[in-house]
PyMOL CGO cylinders between C-alpha atoms (Angstrom):
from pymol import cmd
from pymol.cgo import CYLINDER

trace = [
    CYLINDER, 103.09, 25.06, 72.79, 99.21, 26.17, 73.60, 0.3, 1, 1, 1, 1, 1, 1,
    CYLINDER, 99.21, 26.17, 73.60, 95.84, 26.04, 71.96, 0.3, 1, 1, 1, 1, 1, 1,
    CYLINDER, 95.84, 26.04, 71.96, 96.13, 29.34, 70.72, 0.3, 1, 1, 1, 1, 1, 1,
    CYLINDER, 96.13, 29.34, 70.72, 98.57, 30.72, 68.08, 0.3, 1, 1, 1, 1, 1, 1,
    CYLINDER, 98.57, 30.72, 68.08, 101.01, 32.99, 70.51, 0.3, 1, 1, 1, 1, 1, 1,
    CYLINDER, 101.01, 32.99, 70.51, 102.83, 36.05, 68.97, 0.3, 1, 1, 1, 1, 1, 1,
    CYLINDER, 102.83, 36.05, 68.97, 106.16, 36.17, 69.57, 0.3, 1, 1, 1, 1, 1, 1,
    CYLINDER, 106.16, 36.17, 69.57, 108.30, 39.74, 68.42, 0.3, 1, 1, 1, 1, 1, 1,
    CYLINDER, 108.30, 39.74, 68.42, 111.77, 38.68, 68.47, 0.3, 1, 1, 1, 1, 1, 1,
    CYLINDER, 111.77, 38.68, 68.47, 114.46, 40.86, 68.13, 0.3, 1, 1, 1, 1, 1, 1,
    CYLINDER, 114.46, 40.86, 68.13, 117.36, 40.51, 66.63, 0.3, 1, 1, 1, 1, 1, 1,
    CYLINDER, 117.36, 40.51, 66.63, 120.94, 43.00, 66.62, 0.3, 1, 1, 1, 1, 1, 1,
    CYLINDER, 120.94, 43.00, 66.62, 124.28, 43.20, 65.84, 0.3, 1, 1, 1, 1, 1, 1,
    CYLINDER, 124.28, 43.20, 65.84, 125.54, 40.53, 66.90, 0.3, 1, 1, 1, 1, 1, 1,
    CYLINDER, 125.54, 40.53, 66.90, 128.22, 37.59, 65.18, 0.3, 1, 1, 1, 1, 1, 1,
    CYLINDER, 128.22, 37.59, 65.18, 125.10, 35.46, 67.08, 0.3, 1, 1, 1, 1, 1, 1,
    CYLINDER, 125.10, 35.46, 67.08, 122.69, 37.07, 64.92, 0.3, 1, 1, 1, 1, 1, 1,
    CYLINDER, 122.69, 37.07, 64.92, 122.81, 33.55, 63.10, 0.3, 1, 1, 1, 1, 1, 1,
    CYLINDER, 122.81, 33.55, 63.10, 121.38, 31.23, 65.99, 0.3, 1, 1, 1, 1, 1, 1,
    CYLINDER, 121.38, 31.23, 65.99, 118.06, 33.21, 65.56, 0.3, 1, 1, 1, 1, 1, 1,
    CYLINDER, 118.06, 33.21, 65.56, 117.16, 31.17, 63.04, 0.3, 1, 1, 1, 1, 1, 1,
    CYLINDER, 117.16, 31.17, 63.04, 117.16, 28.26, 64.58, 0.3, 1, 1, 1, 1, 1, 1,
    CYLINDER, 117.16, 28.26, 64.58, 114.97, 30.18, 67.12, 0.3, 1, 1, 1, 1, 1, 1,
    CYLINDER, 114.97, 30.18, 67.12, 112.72, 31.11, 64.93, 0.3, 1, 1, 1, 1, 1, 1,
    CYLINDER, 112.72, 31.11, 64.93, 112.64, 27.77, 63.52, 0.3, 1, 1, 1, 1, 1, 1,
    CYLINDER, 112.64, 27.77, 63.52, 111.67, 26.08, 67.22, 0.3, 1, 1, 1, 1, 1, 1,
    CYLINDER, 111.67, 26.08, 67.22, 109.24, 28.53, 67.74, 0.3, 1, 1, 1, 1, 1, 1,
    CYLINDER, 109.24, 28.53, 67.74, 107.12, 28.26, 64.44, 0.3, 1, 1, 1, 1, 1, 1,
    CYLINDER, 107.12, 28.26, 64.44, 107.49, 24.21, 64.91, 0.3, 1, 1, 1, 1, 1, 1,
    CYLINDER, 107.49, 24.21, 64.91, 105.61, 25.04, 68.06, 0.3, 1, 1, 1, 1, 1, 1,
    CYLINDER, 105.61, 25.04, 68.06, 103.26, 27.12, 66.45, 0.3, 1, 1, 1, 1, 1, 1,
    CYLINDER, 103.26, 27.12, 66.45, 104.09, 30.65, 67.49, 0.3, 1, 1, 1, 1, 1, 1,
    CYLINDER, 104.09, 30.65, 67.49, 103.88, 33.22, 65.08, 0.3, 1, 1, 1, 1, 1, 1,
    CYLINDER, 103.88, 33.22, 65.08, 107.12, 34.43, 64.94, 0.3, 1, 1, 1, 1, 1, 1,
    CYLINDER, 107.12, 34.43, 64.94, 107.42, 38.96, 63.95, 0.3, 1, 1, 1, 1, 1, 1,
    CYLINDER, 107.42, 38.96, 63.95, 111.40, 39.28, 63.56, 0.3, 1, 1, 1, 1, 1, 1,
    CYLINDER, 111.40, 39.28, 63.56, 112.51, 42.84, 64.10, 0.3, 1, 1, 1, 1, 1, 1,
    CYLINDER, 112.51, 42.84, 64.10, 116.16, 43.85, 62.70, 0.3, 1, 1, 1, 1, 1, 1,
    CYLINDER, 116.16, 43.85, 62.70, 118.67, 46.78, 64.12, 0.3, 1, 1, 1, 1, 1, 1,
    CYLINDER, 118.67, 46.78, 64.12, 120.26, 47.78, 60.66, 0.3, 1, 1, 1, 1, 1, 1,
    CYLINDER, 120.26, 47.78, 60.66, 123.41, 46.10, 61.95, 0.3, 1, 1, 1, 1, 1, 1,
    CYLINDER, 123.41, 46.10, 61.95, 122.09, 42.58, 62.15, 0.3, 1, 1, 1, 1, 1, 1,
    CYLINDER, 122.09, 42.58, 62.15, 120.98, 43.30, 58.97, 0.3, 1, 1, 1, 1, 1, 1,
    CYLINDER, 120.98, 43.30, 58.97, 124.67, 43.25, 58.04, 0.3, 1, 1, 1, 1, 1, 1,
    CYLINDER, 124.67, 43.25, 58.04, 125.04, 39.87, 59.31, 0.3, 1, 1, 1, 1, 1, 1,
    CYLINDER, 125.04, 39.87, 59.31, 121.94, 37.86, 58.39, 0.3, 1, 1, 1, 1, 1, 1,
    CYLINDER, 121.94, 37.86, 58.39, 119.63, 39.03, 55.67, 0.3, 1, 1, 1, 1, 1, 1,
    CYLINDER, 119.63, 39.03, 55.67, 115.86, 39.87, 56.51, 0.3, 1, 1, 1, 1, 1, 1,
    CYLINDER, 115.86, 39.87, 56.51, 115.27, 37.82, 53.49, 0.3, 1, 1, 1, 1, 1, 1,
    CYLINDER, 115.27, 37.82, 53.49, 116.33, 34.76, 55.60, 0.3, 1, 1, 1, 1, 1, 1,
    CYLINDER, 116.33, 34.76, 55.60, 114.35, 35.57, 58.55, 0.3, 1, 1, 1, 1, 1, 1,
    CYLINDER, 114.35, 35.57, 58.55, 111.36, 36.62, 56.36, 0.3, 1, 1, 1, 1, 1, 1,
    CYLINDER, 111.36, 36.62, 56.36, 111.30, 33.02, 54.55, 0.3, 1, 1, 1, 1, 1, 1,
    CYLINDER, 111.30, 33.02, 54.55, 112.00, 31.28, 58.32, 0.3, 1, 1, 1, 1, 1, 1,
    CYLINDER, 112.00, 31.28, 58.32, 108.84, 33.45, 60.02, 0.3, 1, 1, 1, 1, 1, 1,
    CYLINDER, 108.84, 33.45, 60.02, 106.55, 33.56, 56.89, 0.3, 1, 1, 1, 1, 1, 1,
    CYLINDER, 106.55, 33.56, 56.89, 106.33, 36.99, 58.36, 0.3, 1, 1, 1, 1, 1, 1,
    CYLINDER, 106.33, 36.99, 58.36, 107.39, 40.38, 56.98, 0.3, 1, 1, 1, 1, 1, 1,
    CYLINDER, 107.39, 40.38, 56.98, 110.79, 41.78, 58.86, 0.3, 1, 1, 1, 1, 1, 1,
    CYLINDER, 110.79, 41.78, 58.86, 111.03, 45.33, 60.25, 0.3, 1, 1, 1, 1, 1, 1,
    CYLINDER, 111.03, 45.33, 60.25, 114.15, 47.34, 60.20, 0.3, 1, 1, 1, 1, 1, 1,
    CYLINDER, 114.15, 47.34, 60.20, 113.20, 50.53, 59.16, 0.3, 1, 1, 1, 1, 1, 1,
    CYLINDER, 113.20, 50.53, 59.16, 110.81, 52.66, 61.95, 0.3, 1, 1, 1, 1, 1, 1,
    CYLINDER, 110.81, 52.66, 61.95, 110.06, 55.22, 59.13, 0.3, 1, 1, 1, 1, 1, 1,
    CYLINDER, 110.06, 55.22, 59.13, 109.67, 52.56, 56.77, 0.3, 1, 1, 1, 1, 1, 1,
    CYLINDER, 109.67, 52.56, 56.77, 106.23, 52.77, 54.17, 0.3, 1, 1, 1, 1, 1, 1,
    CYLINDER, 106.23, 52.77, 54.17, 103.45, 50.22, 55.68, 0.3, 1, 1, 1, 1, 1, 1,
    CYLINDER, 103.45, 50.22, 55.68, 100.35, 49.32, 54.73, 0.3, 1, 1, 1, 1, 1, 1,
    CYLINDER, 100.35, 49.32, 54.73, 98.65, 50.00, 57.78, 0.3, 1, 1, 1, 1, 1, 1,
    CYLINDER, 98.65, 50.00, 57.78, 97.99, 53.78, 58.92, 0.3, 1, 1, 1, 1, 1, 1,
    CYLINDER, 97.99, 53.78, 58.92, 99.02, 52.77, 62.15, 0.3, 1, 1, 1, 1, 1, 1,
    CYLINDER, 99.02, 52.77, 62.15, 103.28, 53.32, 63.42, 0.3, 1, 1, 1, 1, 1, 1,
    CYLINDER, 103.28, 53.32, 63.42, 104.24, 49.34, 62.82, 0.3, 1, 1, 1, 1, 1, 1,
    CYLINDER, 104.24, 49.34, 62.82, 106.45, 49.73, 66.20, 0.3, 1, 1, 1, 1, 1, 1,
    CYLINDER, 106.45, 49.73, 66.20, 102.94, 50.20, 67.92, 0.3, 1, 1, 1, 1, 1, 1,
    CYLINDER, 102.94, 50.20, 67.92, 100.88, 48.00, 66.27, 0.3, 1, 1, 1, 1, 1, 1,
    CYLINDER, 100.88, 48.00, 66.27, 103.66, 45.01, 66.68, 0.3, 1, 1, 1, 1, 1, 1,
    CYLINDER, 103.66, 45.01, 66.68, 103.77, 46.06, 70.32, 0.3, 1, 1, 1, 1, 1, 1,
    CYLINDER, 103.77, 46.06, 70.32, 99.72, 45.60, 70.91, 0.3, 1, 1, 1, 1, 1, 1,
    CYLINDER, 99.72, 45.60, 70.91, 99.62, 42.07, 68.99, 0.3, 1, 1, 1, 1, 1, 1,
    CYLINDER, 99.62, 42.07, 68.99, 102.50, 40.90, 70.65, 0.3, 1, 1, 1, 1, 1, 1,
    CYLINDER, 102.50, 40.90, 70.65, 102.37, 38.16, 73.54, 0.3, 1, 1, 1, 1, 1, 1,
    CYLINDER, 102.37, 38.16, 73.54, 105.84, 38.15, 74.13, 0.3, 1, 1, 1, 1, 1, 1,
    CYLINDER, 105.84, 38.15, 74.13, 109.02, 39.92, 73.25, 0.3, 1, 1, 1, 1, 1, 1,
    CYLINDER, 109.02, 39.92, 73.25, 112.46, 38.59, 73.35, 0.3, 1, 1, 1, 1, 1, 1,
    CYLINDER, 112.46, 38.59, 73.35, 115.76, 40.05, 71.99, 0.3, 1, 1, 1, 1, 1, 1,
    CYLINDER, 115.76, 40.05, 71.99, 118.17, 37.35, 71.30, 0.3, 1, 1, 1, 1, 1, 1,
    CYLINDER, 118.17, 37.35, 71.30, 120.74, 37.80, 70.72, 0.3, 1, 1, 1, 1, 1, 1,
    CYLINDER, 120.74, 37.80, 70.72, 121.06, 41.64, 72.64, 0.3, 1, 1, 1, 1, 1, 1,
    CYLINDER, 121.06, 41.64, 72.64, 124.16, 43.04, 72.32, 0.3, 1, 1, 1, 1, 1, 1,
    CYLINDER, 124.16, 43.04, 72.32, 125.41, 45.80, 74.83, 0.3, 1, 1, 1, 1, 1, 1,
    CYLINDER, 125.41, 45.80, 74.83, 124.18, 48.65, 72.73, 0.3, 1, 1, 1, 1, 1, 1,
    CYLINDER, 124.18, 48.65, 72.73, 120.49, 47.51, 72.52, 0.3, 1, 1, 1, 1, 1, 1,
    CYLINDER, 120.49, 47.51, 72.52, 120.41, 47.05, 76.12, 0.3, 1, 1, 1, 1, 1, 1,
    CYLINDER, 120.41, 47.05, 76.12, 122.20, 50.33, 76.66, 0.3, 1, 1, 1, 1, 1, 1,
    CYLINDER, 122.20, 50.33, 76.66, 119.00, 52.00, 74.81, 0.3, 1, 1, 1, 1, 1, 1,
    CYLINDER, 119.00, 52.00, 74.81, 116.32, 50.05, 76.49, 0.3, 1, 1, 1, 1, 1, 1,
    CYLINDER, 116.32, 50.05, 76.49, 117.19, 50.75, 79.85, 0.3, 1, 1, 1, 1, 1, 1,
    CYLINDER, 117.19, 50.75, 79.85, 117.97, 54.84, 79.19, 0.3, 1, 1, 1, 1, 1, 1,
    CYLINDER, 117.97, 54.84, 79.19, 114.91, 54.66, 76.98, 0.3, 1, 1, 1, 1, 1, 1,
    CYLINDER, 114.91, 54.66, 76.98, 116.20, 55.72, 73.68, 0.3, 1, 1, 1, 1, 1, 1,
    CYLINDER, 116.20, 55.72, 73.68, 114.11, 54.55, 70.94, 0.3, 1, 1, 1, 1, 1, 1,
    CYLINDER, 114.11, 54.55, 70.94, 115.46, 55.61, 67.97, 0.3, 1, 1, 1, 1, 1, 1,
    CYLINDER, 115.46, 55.61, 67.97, 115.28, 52.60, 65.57, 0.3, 1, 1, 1, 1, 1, 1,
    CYLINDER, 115.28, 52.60, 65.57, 112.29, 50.19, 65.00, 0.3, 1, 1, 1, 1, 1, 1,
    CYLINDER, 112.29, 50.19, 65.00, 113.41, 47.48, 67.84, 0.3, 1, 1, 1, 1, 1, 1,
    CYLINDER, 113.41, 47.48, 67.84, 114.13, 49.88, 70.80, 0.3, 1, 1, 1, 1, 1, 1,
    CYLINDER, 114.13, 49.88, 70.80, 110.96, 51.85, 69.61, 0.3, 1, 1, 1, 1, 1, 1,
    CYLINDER, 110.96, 51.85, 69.61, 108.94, 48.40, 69.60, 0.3, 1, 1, 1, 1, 1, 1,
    CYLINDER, 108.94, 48.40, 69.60, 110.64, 47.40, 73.26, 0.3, 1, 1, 1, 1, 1, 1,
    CYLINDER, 110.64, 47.40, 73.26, 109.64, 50.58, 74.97, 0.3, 1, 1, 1, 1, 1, 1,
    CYLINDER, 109.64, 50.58, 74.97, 106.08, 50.55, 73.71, 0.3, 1, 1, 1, 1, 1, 1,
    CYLINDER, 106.08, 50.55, 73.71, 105.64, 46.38, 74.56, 0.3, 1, 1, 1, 1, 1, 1,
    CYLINDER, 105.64, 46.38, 74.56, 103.73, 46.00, 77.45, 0.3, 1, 1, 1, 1, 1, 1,
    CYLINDER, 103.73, 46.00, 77.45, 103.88, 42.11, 77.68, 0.3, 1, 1, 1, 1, 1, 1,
    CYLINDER, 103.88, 42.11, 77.68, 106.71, 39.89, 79.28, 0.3, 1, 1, 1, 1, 1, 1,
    CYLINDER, 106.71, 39.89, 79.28, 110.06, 41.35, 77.88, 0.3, 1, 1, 1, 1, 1, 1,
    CYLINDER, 110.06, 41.35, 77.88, 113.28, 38.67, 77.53, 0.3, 1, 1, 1, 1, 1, 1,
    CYLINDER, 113.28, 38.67, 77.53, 116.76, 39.71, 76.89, 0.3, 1, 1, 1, 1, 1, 1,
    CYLINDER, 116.76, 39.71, 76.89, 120.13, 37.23, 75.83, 0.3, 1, 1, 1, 1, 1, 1,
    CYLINDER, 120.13, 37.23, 75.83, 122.60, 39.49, 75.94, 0.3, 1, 1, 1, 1, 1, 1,
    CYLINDER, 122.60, 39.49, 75.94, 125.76, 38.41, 73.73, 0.3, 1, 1, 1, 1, 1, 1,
    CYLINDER, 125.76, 38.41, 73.73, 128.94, 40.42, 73.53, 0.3, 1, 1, 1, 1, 1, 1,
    CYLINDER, 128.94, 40.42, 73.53, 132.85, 40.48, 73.94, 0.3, 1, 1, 1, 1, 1, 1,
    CYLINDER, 132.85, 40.48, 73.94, 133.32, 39.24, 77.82, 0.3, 1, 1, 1, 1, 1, 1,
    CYLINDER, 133.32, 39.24, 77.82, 135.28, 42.97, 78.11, 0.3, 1, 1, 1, 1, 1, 1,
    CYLINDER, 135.28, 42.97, 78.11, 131.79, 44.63, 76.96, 0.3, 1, 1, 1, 1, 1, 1,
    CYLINDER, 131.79, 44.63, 76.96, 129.81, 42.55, 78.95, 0.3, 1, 1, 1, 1, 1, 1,
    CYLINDER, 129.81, 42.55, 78.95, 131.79, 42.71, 82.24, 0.3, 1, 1, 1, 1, 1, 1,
    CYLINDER, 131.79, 42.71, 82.24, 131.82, 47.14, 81.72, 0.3, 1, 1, 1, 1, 1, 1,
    CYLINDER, 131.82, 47.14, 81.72, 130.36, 48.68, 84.83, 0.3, 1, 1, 1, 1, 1, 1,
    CYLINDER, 130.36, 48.68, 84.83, 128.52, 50.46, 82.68, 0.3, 1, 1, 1, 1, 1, 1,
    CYLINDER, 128.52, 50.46, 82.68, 126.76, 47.43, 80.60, 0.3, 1, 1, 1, 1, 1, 1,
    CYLINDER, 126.76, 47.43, 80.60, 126.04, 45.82, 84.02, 0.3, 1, 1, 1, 1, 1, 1,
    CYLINDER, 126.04, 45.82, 84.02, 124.42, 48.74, 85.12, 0.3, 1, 1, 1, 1, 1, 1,
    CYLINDER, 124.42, 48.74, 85.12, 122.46, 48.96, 82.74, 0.3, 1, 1, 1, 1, 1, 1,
    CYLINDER, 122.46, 48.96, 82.74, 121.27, 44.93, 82.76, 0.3, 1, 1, 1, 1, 1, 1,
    CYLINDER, 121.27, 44.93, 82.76, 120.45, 45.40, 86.51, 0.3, 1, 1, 1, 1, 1, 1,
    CYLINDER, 120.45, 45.40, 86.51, 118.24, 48.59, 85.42, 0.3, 1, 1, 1, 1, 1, 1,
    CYLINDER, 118.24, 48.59, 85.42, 116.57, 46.01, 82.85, 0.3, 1, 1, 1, 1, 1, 1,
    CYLINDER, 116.57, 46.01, 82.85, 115.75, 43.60, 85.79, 0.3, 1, 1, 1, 1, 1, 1,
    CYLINDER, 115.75, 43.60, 85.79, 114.50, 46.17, 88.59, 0.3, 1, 1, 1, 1, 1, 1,
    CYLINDER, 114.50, 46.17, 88.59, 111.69, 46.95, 85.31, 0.3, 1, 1, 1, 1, 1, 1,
    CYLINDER, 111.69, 46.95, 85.31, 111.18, 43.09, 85.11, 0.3, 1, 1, 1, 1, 1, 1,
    CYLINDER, 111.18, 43.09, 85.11, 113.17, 42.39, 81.99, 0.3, 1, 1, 1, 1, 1, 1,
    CYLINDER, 113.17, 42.39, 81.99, 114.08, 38.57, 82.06, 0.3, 1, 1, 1, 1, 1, 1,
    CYLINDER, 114.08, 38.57, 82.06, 117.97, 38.22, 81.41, 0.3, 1, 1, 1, 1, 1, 1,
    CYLINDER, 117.97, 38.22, 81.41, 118.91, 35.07, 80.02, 0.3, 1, 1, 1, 1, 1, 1,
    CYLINDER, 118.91, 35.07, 80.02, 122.69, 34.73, 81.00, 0.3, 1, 1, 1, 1, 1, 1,
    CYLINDER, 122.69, 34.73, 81.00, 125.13, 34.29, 78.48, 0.3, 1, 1, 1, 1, 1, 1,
    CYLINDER, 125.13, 34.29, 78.48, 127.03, 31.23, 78.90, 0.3, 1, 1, 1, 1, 1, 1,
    CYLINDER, 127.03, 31.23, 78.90, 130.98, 30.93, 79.02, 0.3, 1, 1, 1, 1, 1, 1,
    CYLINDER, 130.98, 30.93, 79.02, 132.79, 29.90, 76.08, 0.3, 1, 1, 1, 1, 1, 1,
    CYLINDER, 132.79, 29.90, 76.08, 134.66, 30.65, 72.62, 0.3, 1, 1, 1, 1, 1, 1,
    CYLINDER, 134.66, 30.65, 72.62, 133.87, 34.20, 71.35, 0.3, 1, 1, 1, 1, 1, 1,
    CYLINDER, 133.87, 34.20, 71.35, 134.02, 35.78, 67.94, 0.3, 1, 1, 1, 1, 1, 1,
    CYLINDER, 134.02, 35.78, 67.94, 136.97, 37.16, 68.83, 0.3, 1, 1, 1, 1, 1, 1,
    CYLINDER, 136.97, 37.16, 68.83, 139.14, 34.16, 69.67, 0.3, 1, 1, 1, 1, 1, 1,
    CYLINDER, 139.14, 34.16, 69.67, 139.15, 34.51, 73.00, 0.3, 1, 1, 1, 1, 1, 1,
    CYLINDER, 139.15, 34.51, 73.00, 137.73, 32.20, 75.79, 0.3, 1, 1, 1, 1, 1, 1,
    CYLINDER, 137.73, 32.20, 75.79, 134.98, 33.95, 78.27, 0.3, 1, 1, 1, 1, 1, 1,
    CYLINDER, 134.98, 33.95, 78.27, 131.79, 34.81, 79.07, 0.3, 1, 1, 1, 1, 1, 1,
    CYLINDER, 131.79, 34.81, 79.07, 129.45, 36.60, 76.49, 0.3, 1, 1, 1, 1, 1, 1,
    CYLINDER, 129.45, 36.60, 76.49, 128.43, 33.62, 74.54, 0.3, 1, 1, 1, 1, 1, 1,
    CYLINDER, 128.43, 33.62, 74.54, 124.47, 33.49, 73.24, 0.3, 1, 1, 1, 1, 1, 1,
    CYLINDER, 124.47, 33.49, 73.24, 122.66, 31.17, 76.07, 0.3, 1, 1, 1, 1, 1, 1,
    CYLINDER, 122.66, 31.17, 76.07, 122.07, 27.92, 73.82, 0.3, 1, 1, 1, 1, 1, 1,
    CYLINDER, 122.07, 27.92, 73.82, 118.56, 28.12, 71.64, 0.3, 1, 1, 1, 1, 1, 1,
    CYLINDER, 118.56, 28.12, 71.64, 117.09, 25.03, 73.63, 0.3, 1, 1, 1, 1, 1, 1,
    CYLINDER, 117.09, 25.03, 73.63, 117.76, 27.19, 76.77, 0.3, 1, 1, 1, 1, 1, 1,
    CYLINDER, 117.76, 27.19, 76.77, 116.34, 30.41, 75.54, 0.3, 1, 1, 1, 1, 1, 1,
    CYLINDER, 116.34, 30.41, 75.54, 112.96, 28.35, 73.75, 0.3, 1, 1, 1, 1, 1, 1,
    CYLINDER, 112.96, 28.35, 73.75, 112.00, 26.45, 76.99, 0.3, 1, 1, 1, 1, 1, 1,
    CYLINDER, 112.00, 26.45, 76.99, 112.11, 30.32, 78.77, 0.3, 1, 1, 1, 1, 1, 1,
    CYLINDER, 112.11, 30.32, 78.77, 109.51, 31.54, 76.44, 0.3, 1, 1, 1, 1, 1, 1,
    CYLINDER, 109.51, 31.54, 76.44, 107.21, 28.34, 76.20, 0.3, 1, 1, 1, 1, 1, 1,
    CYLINDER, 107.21, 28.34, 76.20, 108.10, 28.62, 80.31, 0.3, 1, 1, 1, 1, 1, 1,
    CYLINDER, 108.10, 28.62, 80.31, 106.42, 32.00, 80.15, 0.3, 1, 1, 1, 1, 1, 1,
    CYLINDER, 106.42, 32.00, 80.15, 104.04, 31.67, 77.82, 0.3, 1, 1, 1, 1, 1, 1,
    CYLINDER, 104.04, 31.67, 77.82, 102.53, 29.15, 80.04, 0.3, 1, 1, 1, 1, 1, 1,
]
cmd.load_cgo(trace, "trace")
């Protein structure tokens, strides 16, 4: 991707997408990125940190009161090292937080103290997505710069046919190289 080893803090929630992050991760340590996956506690329900600790070679935060080794918060010390930050997949209640700046877990924490170029791909039930109040709430994300990667239409989780579908993993990897140029 570059000369230089780029740090990449990806996030990752509750989402049944939770699973494509892996290939993500896996595209972006191919391209030598250094990949620092952080969890909600509901993606944990879905896809283990193990798995994402093994695919980054890089330790997985869930927890923001979690013990580190470091005397510094990890949510603030991720947010200096980072180069980029991406949440993919975002589901509505992530993106709810962000933009009302709640940061009560280790990813919304991390988000509000990144300074860097910010990507979200939302994923959700079209019904969720399509809520005044979740587009509000997007827009809000993109008057502060946020870069929204749209979902694409398709079969959800649920069975039904619409628009809230994860934005393919090639899509969403040439975005950050894109922006990393």
């Amino acid at each position: 991707m570059s000369e230089n080893k780029k740090i990449i803090l990806l996030g990752v929630t509750g989402s049944i997408a939770a699973y494509k992050a892996c290939d993500l991760i896996r595209q972006l340590v191919k391209n030598d990125c250094d990949v620092h996956v952080i969890m909600t506690k509901n993606a944990a329900e879905l896809v283990t940190p193990l798995t994402f600790k093994t695919l980054s070679k890089n330790p997985v935060s869930i927890d923001l009161f979690a013990e580190i080794a470091d005397w510094r918060p990890e949510h603030i010390s991720l947010a200096e090292k980072g180069d980029l930050m991406i949440i993919a997949p975002a589901t509505a209640n992530i993106i709810a937080k962000i933009a009302h700046g709640i940061a009560d877990d280790a990813l919304s924490a991390t988000t509000l103290a990144f300074k860097g170029t910010k990507i979200i791909a939302p994923s959700m039930n079209t019904a969720m997505l399509e809520n005044p109040a979740t587009q509000e709430n997007i827009s809000i994300l993109k008057q502060r710069n946020f870069i929204i990667i749209d979902p694409e239409d398709g079969e959800l989780a649920c069975g039904k046919v619409g628009t809230g579908r994860l934005a393919p993993v090639e899509q969403i990897f040439d975005i950050i190289r894109d922006c990393l140029k």
